[in-house]
C-alpha positions in Angstrom: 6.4 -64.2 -45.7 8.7 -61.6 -45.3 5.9 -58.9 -46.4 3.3 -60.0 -43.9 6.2 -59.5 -41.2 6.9 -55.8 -42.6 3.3 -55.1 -43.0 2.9 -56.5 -39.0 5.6 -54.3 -37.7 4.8 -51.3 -39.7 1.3 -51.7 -38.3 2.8 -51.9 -34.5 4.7 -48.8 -35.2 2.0 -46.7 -36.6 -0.2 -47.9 -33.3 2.8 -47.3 -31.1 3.3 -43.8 -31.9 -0.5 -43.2 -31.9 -0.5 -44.4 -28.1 2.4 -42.3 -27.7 0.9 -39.4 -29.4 -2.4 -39.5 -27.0 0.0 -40.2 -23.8 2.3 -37.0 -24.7 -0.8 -34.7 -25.2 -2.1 -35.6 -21.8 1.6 -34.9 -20.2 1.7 -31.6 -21.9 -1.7 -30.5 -20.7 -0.8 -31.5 -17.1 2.6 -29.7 -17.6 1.0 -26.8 -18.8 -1.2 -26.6 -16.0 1.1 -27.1 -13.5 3.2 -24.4 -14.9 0.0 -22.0 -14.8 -0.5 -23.4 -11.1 3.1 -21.9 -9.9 2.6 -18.6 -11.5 -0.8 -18.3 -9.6 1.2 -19.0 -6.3 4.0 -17.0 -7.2 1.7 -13.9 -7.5 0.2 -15.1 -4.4 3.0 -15.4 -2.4 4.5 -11.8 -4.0 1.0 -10.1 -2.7 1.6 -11.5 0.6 4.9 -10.1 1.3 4.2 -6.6 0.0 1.3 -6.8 2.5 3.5 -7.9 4.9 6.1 -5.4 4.3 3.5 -2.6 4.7 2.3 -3.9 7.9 5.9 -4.0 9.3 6.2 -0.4 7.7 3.2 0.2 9.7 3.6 -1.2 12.5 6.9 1.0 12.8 5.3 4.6 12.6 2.3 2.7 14.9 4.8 2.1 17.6 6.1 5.6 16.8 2.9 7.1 17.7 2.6 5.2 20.6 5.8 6.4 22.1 3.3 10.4 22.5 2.3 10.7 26.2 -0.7 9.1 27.0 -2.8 12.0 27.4 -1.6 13.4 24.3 -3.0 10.0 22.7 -6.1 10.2 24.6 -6.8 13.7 23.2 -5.9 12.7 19.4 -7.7 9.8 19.8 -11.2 11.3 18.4 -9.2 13.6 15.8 -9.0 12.7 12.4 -6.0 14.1 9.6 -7.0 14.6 5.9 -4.3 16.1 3.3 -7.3 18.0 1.5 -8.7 19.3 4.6 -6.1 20.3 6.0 -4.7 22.3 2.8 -8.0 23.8 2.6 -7.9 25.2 6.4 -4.5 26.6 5.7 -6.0 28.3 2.3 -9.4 29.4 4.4 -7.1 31.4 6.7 -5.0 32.5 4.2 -1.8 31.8 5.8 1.0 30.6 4.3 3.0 27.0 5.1 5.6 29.4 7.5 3.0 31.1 9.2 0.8 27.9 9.7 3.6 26.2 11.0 4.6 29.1 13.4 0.8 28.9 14.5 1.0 25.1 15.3 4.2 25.1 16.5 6.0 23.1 13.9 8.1 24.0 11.1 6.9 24.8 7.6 8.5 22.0 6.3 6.3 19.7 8.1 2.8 21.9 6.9 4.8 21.0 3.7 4.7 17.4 4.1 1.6 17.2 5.9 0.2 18.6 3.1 1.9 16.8 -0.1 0.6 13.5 2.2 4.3 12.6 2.8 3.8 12.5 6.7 1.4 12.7 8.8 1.2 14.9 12.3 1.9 13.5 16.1 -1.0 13.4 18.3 -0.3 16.7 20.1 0.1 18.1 16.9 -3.5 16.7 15.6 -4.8 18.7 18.9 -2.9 22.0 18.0 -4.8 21.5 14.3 -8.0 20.9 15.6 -7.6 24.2 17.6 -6.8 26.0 14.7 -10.0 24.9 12.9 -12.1 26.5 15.3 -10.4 29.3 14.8 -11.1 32.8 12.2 -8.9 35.1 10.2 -9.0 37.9 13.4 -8.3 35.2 15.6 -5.2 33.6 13.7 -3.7 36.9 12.5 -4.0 38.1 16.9 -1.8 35.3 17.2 0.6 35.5 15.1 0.8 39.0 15.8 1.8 38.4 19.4 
C-alpha cells in the first residue's frame, strides 16, 4: 500500500510543477513585456522633454526678437538668413569678417558667429544684409572708403 501512496504523490508532484512550469512561463512573458513597455515610454517621455526644452529655448530668442521695433519687424519680416549664403556674399565681395561688419554696422565677431551658425542677426540687421546683397565690389569698397 505504501507504494501505490508514493507512486500517487510522486505523480501529483510531477503534475504540480508542470502547471507551475506553464504558469511561470506565462508570468515571464508578461513581465518581459511589460518591462519592454516602460522602456518604450521612457524614450517617449525623454523625446518629449528635449522637444520641450527646445521650444522653451526657442521661445526665449522668439520673445527676444520680438522686443525689435515694430517697424524693424515689419521690414525683416519677408527677409530670410542662411549661414552659406551669407558666407558666400561676404566671399563675393571680398571683404573680410571686420570689414563686413563695419559695413553692417556690427562687430566682426558677430559676421563670425553669424557665419559659424552660432547666432543669428536682429531684424534691422537682416535689413542692413539684404542691402548689402544688392550691392557690388565699387559700391562696398565707396563705402567703406568713406
Amino acid at each position: 500500500m505504501s507504494s501505490f501512496a508514493d507512486q500517487l504523490k510522486s505523480e501529483i508532484a510531477r503534475i504540480a510543477r508542470k502547471e507551475l512550469r506553464a504558469e511561470t512561463r506565462a508570468l515571464k512573458k508578461a513581465n518581459a513585456q511589460h518591462r519592454a513597455d516602460i522602456a518604450a515610454l521612457k524614450r517617449r517621455l525623454a523625446e518629449a522633454e528635449r522637444a520641450m526644452a527646445r521650444l522653451s529655448k526657442g521661445a526665449g530668442k522668439a520673445a527676444s526678437r520680438a522686443a525689435d521695433t515694430p517697424e524693424q519687424a515689419s521690414v525683416a519680416e519677408g527677409l530670410r538668413f542662411r549661414v552659406a549664403g551669407f558666407a558666400n556674399l561676404r566671399k563675393k565681395l571680398g571683404l573680410s569678417a571686420a570689414d563686413m561688419g563695419r559695413l553692417l554696422g556690427v562687430s566682426a565677431q558677430s559676421v563670425y558667429h553669424w557665419e559659424t551658425g552660432k547666432s543669428r542677426p536682429r531684424a534691422s540687421q537682416l535689413a542692413a544684409i539684404a542691402a548689402a546683397r544688392k550691392l557690388g565690389k565699387r559700391e562696398v569698397a565707396a563705402r567703406l572708403a568713406s
